[in-house]
C-alpha positions in Angstrom: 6.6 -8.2 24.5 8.6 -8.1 21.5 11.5 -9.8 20.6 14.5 -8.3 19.6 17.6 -10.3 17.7 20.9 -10.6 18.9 21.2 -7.8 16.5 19.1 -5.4 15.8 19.6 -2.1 13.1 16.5 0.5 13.9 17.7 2.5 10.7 17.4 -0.8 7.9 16.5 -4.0 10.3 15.9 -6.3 6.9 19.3 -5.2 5.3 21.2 -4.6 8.5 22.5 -1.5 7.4 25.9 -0.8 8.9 27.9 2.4 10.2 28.2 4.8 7.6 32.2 5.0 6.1 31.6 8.6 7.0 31.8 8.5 10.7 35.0 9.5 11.6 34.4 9.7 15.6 32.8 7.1 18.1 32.2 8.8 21.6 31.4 6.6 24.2 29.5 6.9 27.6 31.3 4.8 30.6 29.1 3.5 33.1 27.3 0.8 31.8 28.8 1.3 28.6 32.8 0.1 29.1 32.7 0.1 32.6 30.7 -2.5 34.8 29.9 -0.7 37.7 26.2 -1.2 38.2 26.4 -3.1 41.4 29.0 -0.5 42.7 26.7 1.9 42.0 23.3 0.6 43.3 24.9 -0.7 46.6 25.9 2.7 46.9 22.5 4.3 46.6 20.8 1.5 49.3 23.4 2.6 51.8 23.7 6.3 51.4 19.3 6.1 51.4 19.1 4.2 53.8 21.0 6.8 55.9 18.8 9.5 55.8 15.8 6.7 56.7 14.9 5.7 53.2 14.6 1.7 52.6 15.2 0.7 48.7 15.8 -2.4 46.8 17.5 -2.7 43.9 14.9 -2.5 41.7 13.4 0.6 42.8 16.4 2.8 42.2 16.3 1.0 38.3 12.5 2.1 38.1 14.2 5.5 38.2 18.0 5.5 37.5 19.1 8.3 35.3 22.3 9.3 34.3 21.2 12.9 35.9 21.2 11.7 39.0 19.1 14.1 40.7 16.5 12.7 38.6 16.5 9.9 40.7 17.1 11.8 43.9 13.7 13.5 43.4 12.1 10.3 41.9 13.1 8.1 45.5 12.3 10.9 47.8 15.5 12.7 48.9 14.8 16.2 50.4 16.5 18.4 47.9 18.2 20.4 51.2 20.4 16.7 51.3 21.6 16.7 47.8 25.5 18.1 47.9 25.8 15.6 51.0 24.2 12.7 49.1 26.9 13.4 46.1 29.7 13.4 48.4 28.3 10.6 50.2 27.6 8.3 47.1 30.9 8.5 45.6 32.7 7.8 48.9 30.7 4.4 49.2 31.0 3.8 45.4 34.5 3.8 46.0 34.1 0.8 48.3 33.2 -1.6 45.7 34.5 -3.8 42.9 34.0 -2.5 39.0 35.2 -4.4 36.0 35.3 -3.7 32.0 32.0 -4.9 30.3 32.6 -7.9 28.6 34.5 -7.2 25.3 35.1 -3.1 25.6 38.9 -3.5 25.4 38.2 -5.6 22.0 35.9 -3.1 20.4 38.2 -0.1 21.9 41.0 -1.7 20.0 39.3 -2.7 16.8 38.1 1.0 16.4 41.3 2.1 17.1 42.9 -0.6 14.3 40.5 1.0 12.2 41.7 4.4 12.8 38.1 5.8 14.4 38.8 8.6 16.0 37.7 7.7 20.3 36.3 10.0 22.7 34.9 9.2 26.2 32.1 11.8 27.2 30.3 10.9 30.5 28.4 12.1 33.3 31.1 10.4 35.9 32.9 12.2 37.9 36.0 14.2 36.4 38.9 12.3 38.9 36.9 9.2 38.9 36.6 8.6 35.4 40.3 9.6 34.8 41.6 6.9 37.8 39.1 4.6 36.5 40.8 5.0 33.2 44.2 4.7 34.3 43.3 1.8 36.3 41.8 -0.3 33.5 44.8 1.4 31.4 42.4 2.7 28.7 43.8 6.2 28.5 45.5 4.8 25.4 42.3 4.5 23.3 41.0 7.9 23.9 41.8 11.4 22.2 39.6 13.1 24.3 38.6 12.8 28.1 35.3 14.8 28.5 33.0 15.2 31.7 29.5 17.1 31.6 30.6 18.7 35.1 33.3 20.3 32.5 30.2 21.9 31.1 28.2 22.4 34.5 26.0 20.5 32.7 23.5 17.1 32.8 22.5 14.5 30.1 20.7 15.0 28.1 21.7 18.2 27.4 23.4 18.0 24.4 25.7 21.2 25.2 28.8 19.2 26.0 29.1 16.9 23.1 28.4 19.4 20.5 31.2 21.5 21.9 33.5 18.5 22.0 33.2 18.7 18.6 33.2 21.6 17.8 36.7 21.7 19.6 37.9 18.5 17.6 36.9 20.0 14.2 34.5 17.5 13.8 31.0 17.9 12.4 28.1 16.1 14.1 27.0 14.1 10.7 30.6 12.7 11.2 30.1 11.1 15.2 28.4 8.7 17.1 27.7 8.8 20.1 27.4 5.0 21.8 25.2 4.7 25.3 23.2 2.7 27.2 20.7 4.8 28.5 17.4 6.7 26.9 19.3 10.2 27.9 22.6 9.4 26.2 20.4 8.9 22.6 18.7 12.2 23.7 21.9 13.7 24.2 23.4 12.6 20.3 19.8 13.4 18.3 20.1 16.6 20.4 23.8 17.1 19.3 23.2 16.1 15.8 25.1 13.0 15.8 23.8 8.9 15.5 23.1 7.1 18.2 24.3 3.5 19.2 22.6 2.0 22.1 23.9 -0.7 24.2 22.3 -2.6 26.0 23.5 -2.4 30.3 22.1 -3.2 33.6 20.3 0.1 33.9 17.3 -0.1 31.0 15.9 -2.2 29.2 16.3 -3.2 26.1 12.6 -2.5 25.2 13.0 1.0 26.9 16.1 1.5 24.4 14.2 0.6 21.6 11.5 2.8 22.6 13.7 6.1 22.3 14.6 4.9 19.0 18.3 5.1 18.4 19.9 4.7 15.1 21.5 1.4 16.1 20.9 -1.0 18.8 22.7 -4.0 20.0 22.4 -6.4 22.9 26.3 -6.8 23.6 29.1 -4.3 23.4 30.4 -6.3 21.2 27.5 -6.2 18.9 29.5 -2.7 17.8 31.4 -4.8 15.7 29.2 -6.2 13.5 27.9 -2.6 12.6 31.5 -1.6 10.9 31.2 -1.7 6.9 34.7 -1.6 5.6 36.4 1.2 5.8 39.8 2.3 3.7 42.5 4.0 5.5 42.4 7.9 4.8 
């Protein structure tokens, strides 16, 4: 297997090229991105399978965890007639568990914002989840724009709802980047237009990442920070 460095560049590895001056927006994916909520989340899918007489562990639902969730609904067996219930019934149990920040979001949230980046969150998290999640960690602060693919009716990777983000922010795509941690999140920014900055999280590996070939990719959140090239104040 090959070894990645604590930071890796897919677009200049030897000269560790950094994040063009040109970007003017970072959007951001939440779960598993700034929100730690992957044992929320998979203790959620073992109970809700496990009543309708499917047994999982852990690391089947990663073999198949997508961010379009009925991709792994289909993928672990659930009868497509027990999909609506098994949404409702998910978030309910989510709701039971503990999520915390991922290490170091509220330092990178705050050094883009020092750096006057514009910040948008764009997720496939529920709409009044993501926005009491938000107010809980008291994050609203960071973010210009709040956007949810069920806005859109819509699933990663479709790349539908980020381009008409911004489009609706006046931004062009050449100008964004969008910052994930799974392989549909950088299908979702190539498809947009935008560059892609994959973090590694608890749901794919970082081999997998490297695979779908992101412009950036860094083992820590925190990594972001050592992509910024200096940047004068407009």
């Amino acid at each position: 297997m090959r070894v990645l460095p604590e930071f890796s560049n897919l677009l200049d590895v030897s000269n560790k090229r950094k994040v063009p001056a040109s970007i003017q927006l970072f959007v951001f994916d939440w779960d598993g991105t700034l929100l730690d909520s992957a044992e929320a989340t998979l203790k959620a899918y073992i109970t809700m399978f496990e009543e309708v007489g499917i047994s999982l562990r852990k690391e089947d639902i990663l073999a198949h965890y997508s961010p379009n969730w009925y991709r792994t609904y289909l993928a672990l067996g659930l009868p497509e007639s027990r999909y609506q219930w098994a949404d409702k019934r998910w978030l309910e149990l989510f709701h039971q568990y503990r999520r915390s920040l991922v290490t170091g979001a509220r330092e990178v949230l705050t050094a883009l914002q020092e750096r006057e980046y514009r910040l948008t969150l764009l997720t496939a998290a529920a709409t009044e989840r993501v926005r009491t999640e938000l107010k809980e960690f008291r994050l609203e602060s960071f973010f210009c724009r709040v956007v949810t693919m069920e806005q859109f009716g819509a699933r990663k990777p479709d790349p539908m709802p980020l381009q008409r983000t911004l489009e609706s922010m006046g931004i062009l795509p050449r100008h964004a980047i969008y910052v994930g941690d799974t392989v549909e999140d950088i299908q979702m920014g190539r498809g947009a237009g935008t560059l892609t900055l994959a973090v590694q999280g608890p749901y794919v590996a970082l081999e997998v990442l490297a695979a779908a070939n992101p412009s950036f990719l860094v083992k820590t959140l925190t990594g972001v920070l050592q992509l910024l090239s200096e940047r004068s104040k407009p």
